[in-house]
Structure formats: structure tokens, C-alpha cells
NUDOKE-27452 format. One line per field, with one value per residue: x, y, z of N, C-alpha, C in turn; residue in three letters; residue number from 1. Coordinates in steps of 0.05 Angstrom, whole numbers, m for minus. Layout:
N
neast [X, ...];
nnorth [Y, ...];
nup [Z, ...];
caeast [X, ...];
canorth [Y, ...];
caup [Z, ...];
ceast [X, ...];
cnorth [Y, ...];
cup [Z, ...];
aa [ALA, ...];
i [NUM, ...];
END
This chain:
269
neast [17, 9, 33, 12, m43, m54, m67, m103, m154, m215, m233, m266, m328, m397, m417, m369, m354, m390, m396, m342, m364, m387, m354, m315, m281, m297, m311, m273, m223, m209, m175, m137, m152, m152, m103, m100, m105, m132, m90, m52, m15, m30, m27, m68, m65, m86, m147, m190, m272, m270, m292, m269, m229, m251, m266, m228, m199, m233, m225, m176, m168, m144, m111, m82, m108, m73, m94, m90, m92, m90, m128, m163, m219, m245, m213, m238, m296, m281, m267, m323, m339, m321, m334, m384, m384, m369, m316, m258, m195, m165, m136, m127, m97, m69, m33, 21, 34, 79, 114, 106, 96, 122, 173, 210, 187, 149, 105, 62, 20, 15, m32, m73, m124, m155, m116, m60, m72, m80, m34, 28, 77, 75, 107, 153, 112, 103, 154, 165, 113, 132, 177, 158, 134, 139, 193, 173, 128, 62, 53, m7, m38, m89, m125, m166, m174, m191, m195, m206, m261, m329, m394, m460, m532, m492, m475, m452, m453, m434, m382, m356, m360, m318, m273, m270, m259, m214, m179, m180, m162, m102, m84, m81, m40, m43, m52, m111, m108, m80, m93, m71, m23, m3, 38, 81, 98, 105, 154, 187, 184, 221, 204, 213, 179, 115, 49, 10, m62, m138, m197, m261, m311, m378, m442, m511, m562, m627, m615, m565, m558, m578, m558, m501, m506, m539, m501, m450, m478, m488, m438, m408, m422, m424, m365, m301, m284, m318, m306, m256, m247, m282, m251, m204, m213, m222, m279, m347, m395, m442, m437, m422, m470, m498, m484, m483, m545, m539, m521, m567, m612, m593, m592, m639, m651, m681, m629, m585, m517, m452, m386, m323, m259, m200, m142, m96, m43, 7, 50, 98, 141];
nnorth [m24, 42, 100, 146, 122, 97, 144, 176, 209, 215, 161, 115, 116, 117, 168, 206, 185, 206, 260, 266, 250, 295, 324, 362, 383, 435, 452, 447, 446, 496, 518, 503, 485, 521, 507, 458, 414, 381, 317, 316, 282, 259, 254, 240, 242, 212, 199, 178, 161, 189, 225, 278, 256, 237, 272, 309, 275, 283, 324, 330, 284, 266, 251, 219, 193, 175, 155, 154, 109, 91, 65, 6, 1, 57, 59, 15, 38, 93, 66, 42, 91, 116, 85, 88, 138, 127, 135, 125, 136, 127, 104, 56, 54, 24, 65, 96, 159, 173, 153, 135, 93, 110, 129, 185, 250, 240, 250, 301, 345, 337, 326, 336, 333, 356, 324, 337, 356, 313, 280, 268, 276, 327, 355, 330, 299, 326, 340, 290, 287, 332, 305, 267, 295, 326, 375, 436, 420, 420, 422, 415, 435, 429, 451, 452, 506, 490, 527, 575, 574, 588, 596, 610, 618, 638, 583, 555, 502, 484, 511, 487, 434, 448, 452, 404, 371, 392, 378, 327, 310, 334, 299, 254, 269, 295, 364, 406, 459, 469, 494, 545, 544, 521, 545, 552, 497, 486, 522, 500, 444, 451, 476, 523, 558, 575, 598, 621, 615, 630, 603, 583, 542, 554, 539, 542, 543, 509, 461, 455, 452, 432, 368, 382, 386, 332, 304, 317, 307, 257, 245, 264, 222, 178, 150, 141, 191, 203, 154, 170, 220, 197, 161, 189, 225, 275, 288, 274, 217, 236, 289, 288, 279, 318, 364, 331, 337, 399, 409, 386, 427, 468, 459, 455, 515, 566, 613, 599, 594, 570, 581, 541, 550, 559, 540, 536, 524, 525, 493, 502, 461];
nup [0, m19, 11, m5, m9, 49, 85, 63, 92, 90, 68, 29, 44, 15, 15, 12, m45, m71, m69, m107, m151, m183, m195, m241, m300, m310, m267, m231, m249, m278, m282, m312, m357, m408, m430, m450, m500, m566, m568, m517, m473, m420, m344, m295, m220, m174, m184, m167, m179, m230, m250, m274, m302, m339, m367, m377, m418, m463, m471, m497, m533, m594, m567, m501, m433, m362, m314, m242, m186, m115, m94, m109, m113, m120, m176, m205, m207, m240, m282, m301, m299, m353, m385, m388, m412, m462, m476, m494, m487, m449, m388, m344, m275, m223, m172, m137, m118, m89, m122, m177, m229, m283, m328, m337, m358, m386, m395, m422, m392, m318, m273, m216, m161, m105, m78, m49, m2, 19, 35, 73, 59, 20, m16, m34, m64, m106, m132, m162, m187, m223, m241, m281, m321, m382, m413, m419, m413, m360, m292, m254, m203, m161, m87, m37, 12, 73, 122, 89, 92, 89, 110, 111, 146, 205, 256, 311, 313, 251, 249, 294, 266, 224, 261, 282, 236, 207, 254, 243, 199, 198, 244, 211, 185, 142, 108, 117, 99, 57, 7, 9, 17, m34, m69, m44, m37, m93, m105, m66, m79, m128, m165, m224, m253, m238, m230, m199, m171, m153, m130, m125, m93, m94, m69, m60, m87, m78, m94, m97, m45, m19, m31, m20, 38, 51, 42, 80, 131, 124, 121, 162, 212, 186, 171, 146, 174, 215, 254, 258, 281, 325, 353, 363, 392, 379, 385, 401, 391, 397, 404, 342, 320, 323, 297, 246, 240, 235, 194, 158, 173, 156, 99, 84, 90, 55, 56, 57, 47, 25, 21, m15, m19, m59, m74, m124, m164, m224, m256, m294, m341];
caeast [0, 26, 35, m24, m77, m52, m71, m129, m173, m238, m237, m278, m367, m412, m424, m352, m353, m418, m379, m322, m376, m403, m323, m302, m257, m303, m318, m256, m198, m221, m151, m120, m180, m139, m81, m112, m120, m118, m68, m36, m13, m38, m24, m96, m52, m118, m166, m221, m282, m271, m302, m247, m211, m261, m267, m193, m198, m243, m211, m150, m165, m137, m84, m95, m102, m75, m101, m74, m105, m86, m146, m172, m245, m233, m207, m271, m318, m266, m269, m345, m347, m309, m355, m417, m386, m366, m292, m230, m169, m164, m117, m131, m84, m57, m9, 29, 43, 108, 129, 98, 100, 123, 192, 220, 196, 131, 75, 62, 3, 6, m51, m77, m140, m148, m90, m47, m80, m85, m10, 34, 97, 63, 127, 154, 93, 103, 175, 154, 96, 157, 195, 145, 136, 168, 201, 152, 95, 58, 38, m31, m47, m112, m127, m178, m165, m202, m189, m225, m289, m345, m424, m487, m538, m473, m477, m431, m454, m415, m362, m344, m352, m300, m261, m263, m254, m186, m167, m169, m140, m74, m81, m79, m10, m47, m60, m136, m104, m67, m94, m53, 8, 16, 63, 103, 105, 116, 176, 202, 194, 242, 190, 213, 163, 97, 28, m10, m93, m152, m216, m286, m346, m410, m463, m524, m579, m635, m606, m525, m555, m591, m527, m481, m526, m544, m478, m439, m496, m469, m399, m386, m439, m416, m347, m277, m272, m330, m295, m221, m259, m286, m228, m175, m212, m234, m311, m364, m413, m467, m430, m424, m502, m508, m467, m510, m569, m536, m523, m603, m622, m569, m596, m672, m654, m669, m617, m557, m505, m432, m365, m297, m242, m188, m109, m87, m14, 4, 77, 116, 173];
canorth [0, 73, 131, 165, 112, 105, 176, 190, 208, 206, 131, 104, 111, 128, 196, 209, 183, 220, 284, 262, 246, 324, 347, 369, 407, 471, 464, 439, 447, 515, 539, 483, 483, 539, 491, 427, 416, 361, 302, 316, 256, 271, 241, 244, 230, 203, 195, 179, 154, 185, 251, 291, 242, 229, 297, 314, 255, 280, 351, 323, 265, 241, 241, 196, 205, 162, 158, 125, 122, 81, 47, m8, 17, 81, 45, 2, 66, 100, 49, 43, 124, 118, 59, 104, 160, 119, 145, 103, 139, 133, 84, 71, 33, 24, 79, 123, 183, 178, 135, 138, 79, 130, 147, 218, 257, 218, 265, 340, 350, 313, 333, 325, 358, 344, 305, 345, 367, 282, 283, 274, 302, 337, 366, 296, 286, 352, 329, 263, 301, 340, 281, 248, 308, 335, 408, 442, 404, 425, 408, 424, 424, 448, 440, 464, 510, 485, 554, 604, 562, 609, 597, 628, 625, 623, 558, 542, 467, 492, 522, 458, 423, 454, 444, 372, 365, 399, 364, 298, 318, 336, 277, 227, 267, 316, 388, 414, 491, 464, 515, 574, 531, 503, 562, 548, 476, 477, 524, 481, 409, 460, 488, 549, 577, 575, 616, 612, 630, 612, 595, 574, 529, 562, 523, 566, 537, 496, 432, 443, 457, 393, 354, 391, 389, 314, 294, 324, 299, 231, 242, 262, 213, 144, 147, 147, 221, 193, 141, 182, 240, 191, 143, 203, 249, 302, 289, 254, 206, 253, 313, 286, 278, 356, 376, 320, 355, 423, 407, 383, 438, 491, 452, 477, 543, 588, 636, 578, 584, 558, 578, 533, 569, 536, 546, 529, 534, 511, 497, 495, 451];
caup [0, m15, 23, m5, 0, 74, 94, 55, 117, 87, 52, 2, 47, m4, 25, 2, m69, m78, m78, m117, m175, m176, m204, m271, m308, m306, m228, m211, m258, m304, m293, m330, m386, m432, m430, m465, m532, m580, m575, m505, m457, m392, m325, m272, m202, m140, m205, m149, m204, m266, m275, m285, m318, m372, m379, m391, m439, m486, m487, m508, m552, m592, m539, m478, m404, m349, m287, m218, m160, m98, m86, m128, m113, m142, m209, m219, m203, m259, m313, m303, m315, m374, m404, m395, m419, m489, m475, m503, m495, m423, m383, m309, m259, m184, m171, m119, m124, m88, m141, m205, m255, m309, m346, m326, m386, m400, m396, m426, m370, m298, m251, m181, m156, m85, m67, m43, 10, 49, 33, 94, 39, m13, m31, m43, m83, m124, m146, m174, m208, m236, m258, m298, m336, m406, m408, m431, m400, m337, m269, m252, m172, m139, m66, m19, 36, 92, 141, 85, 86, 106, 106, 126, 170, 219, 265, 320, 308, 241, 266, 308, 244, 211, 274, 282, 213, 203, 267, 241, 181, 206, 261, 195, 170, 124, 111, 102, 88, 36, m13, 14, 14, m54, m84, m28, m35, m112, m104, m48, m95, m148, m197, m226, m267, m224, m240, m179, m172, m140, m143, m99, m99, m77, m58, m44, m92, m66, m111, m81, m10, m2, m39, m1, 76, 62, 43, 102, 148, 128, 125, 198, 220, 175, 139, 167, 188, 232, 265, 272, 305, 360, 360, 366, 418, 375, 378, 409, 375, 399, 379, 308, 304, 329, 267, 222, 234, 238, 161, 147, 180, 137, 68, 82, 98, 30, 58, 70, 26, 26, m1, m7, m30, m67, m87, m151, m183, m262, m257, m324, m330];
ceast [17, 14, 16, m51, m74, m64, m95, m150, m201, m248, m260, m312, m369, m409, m397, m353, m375, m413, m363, m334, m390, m378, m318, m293, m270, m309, m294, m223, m198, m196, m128, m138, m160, m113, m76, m116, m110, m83, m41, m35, m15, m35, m60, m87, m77, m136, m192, m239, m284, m263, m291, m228, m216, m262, m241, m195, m208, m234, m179, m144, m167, m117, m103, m87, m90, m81, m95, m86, m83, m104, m168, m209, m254, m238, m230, m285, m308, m279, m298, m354, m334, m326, m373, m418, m375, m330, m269, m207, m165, m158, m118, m112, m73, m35, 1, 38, 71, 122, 112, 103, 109, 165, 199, 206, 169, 100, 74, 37, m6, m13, m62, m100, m143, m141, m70, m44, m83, m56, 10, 74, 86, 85, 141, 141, 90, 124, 169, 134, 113, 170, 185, 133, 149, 169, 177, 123, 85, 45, 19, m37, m66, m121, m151, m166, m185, m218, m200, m249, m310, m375, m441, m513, m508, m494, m452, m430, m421, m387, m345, m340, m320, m265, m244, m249, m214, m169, m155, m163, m115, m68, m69, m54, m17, m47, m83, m129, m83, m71, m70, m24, 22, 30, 82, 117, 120, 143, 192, 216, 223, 227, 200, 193, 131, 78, 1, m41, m102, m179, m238, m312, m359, m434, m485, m546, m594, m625, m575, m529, m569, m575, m506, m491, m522, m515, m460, m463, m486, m448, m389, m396, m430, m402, m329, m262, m291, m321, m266, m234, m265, m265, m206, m182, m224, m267, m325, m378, m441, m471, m436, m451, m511, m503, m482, m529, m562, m538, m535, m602, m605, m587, m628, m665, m652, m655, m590, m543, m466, m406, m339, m272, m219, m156, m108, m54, m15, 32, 97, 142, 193];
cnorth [25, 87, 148, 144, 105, 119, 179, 183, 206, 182, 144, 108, 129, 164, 216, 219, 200, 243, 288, 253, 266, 331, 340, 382, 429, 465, 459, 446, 468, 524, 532, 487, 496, 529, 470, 429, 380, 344, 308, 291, 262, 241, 256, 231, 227, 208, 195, 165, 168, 205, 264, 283, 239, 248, 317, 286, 268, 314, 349, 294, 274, 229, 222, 209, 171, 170, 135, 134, 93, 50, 24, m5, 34, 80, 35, 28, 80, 84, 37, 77, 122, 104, 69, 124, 158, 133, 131, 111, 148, 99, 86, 44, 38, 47, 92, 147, 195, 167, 122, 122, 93, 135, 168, 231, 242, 237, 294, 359, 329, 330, 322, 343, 342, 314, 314, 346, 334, 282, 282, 282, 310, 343, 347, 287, 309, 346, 301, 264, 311, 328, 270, 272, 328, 371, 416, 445, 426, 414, 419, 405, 437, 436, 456, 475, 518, 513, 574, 591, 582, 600, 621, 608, 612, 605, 552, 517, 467, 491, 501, 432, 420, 451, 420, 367, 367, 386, 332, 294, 320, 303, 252, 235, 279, 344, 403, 438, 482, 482, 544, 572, 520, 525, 559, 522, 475, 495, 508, 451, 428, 467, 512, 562, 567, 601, 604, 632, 617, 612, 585, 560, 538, 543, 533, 557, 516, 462, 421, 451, 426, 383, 357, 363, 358, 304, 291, 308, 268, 229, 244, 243, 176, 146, 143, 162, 223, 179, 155, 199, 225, 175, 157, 224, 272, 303, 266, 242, 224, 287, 315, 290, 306, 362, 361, 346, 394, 426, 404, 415, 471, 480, 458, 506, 556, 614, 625, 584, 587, 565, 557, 542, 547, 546, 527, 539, 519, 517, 488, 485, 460];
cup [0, 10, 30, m1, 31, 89, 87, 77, 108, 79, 43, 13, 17, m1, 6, m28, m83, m93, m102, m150, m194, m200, m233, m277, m306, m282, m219, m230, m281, m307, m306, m359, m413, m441, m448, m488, m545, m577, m552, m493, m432, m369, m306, m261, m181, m171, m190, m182, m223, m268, m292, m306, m342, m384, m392, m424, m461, m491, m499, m526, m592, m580, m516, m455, m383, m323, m263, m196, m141, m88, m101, m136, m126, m161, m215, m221, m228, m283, m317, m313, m337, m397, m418, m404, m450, m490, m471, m498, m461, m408, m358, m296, m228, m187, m147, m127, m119, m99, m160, m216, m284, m308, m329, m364, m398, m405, m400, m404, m345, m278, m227, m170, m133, m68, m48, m5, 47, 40, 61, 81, 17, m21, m56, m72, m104, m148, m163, m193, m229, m258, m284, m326, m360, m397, m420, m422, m364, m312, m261, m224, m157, m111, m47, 13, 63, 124, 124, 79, 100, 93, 118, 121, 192, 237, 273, 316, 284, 245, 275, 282, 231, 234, 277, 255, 204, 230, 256, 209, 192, 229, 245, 173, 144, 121, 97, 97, 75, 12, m13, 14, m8, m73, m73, m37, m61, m116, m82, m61, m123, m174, m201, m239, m260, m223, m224, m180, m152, m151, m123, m111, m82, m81, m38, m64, m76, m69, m95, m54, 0, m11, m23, 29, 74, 69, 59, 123, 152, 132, 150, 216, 213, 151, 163, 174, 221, 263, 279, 290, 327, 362, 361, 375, 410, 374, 396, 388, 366, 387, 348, 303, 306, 302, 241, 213, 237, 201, 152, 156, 163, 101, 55, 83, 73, 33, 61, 43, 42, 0, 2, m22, m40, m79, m107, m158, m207, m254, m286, m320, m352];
aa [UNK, UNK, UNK, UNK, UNK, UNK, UNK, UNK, UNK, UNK, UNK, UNK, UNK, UNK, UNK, UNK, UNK, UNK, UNK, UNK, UNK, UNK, UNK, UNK, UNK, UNK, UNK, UNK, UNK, UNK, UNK, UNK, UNK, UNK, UNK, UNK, UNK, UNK, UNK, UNK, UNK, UNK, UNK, UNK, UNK, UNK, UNK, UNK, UNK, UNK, UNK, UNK, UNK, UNK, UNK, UNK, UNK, UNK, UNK, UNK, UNK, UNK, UNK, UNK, UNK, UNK, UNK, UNK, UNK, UNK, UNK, UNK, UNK, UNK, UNK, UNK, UNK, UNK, UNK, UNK, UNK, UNK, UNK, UNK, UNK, UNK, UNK, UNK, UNK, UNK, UNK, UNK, UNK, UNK, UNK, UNK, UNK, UNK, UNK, UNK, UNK, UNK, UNK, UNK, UNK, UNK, UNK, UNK, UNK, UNK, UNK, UNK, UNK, UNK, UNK, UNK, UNK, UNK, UNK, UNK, UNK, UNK, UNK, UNK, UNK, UNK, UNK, UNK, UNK, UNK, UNK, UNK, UNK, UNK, UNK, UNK, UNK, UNK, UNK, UNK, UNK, UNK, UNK, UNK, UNK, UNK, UNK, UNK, UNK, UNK, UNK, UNK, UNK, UNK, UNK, UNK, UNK, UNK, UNK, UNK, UNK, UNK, UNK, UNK, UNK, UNK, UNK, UNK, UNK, UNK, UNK, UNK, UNK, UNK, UNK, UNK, UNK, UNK, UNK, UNK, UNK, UNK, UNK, UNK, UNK, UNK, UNK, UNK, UNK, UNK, UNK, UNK, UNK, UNK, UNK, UNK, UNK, UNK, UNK, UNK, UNK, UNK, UNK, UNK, UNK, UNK, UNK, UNK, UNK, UNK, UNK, UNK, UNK, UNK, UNK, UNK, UNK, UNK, UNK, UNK, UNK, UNK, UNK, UNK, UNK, UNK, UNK, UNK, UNK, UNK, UNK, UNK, UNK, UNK, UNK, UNK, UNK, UNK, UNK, UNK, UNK, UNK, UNK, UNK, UNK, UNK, UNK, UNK, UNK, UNK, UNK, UNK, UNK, UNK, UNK, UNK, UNK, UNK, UNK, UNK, UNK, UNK, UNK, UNK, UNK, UNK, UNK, UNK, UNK];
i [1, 2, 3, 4, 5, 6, 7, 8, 9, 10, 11, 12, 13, 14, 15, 16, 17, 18, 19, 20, 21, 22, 23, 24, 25, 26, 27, 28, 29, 30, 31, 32, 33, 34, 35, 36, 37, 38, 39, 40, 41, 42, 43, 44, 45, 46, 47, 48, 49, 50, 51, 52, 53, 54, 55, 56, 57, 58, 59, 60, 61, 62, 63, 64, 65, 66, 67, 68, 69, 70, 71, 72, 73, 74, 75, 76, 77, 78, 79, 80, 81, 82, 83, 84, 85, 86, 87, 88, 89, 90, 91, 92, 93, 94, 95, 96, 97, 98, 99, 100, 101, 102, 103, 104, 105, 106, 107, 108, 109, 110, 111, 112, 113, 114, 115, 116, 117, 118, 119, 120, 121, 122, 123, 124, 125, 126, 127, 128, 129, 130, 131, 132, 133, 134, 135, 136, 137, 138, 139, 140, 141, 142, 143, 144, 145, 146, 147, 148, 149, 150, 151, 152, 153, 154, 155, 156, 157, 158, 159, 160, 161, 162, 163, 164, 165, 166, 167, 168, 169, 170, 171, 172, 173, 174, 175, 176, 177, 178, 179, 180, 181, 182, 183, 184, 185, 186, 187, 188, 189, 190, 191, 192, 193, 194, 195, 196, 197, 198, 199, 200, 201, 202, 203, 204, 205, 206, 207, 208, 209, 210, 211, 212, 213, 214, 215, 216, 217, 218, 219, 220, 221, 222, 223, 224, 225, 226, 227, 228, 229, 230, 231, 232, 233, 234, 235, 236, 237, 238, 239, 240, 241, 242, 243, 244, 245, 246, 247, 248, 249, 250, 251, 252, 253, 254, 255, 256, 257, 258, 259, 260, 261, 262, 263, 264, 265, 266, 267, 268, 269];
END
């Protein structure tokens, strides 16, 4: 087992993957989009199931994408989105990130959209991104930063949310303010030519407040951010169900809305 599927504090509950089925290049990677064209060879490093991946696929075919994840779970969920999405030029397999199945020199676009961020060396995992990429080519890394998350109607339930949360994040050897850090990190792994932004998901319609609300309602309630919070002190059982229903009760409200703010760099090699 790698490094990164180790760490990754939220595993594989539904509640999870739910999310991770929402993301695409315009919600999640727009600041790569102007980058892509026909006939590149792209690396997708944590692939998670697909979206992204199929979606890089078909802006760059007749080039191909690969994608690696950690978790064999993942990969099936992947190569089932790919099936249904009639999309051939897309290559999925076991991978780490701190050690790449790839050449030096093998890919003109490697990407990572939150990865970085369950990482206990992203830097590590920046360089190796690096490696596998031609001169030329770029590294494309977006991360959420946990610390400018801001809603409304405030809610200390909330509040404590976001608490616990980034607690047992770092407890499992990650960093949830990983957004504000990856210019740092990618001059640290030895990028020189780095073109940092950002970027936010709002979530304030009635459609992404019940998606959102339920989703979190499960996630602190029955996944394995669940379980670390009570098995590493930061939370009660009873707590967590406060915060559940703090999140129903945020996904009715037609005044609730939700931003997550996000760091981005594009590092040219």
C-alpha cells in the first residue's frame, strides 16, 4: 500500500464518493482548461471515479489520459465512468504518487486535484509530479483550503464542524489549508516557473444545498472522518449527530449558502 492511499482520511463511504462524482474540469480544474488541446498525454494522479478524468480525456483526444489512484475501488468506479461515458483513450491503474509507474519525461500534462492536500509530503509528491513530466509540459495542482471556508446562517454546530474536521485531518498526517500553501510547496519540490490563482465552490442553490447538507450529514456521522474524530478524541458520537443535523437543517434554509475556497498553481517545466 502507498503513502497516499494510507492517509487518505476520508476513505472510500458512499457519502464520500458522492462528492467526488459532482467534479469536472469547469468546477474543478477551469484553470487548466486553456491549456488542453488536442493530442496531449496527460497524467490524472488520486483519479477517485472518473469525472475529471473522462473529462480531460475527451478535451485532449486524440491524446490519452492516465489515471492512478491508490485504491482499487476508485479504479472500478473510474473504468465504469469511462464505459458510460463511451470514452476510449483513457488508461486507469494502481499507482502512488510517491512513485509513479512513469519514465521521467513521459507526460506533457500531470494533474492532481485534491490530493495534495491528504499528503503527509506533498512536496515529495510535487517532485515526482515533476519528474514524470516533459520540459515544456505542466503540473496542474488544486487543493482546498479548509481555514477560508465560510457559510451562512452562521452555526456554531458549524463552526465545530469545521473544527473537528481539520483536526483529524492533520491527526492522519495531512494538511486541510493546503490551498494557501501550494506556491510554497511547488517552489520548495524545485518548480521554477509557477502561476498561482484561486478559485471557490458556492453552494447556495436549493439543488447544491440539499447535496451539499445531506452529504456532510453523512460524512461526519458514517465514513472514516467519523470514526477518527471519535477514536482520536476530537468528537463525540453525539457531537457528530449535532453537526449532522446542523447540516439538514443549513440545506432547508433558502438563505444557507456555502463557499470553499481553493489554491491552484500551473507549474511549467
Amino acid at each position: 500500500m502507498g503513502r497516499d492511499e494510507a492517509v487518505y482520511a476520508q476513505g472510500h463511504a458512499e457519502s464520500v464518493v458522492r462528492s467526488q462524482y459532482w467534479r469536472s474540469v469547469d468546477n474543478s480544474a477551469a484553470y487548466l482548461a486553456p491549456h488542453l488541446r488536442p493530442g496531449l498525454e496527460v497524467l490524472d494522479v488520486g483519479c477517485g471515479p472518473g469525472t475529471i478524468t473522462v473529462d480531460l480525456a475527451r478535451r485532449v483526444s486524440p491524446g490519452s489520459v492516465t489515471g492512478v489512484d491508490p485504491a482499487e475501488s476508485a479504479l472500478r468506479r473510474a473504468r465504469a465512468t469511462a464505459a458510460e461515458a463511451g470514452v476510449h483513450n483513457v488508461v486507469l491503474s494502481r499507482g502512488d504518487v510517491f512513485e509513479l509507474r512513469a519514465d521521467s519525461n513521459s507526460f506533457d500534462v500531470t494533474h492532481a486535484h485534491q490530493v495534495l492536500l491528504h499528503l503527509p509530503d506533498p512536496v515529495a509528491a510535487l517532485r515526482e509530479m515533476l519528474r514524470v513530466t516533459r520540459p515544456g509540459g505542466i503540473v496542474a495542482v488544486r487543493d482546498t483550503d479548509y481555514a477560508a471556508a465560510t457559510w451562512w446562517p452562521a452555526d456554531p454546530r458549524l463552526e465545530r464542524w469545521l473544527e473537528i474536521y481539520r483536526a483529524v485531518a492533520r491527526a492522519s498526517g495531512g494538511e486541510p489549508d493546503a490551498g494557501r500553501r501550494l506556491l510554497a510547496w511547488a517552489h520548495e519540490a524545485g518548480a521554477a516557473q509557477v502561476t498561482p490563482s484561486a478559485s471557490v465552490w458556492c453552494h447556495a442553490t436549493p439543488e447544491e444545498r440539499a447535496w451539499w447538507g445531506e452529504m456532510w450529514a453523512e460524512r461526519i456521522t458514517d465514513s472514516r472522518i467519523a470514526e477518527q474524530a471519535v477514536g482520536g478524541g476530537h468528537a463525540t458520537a453525539g457531537e457528530l449527530g449535532e453537526i449532522a443535523e446542523a447540516w439538514r437543517e443549513w440545506s432547508r434554509n433558502p438563505d444557507g449558502w456555502l463557499v470553499l475556497v481553493h489554491g491552484e498553481v500551473l507549474c511549467r517545466v
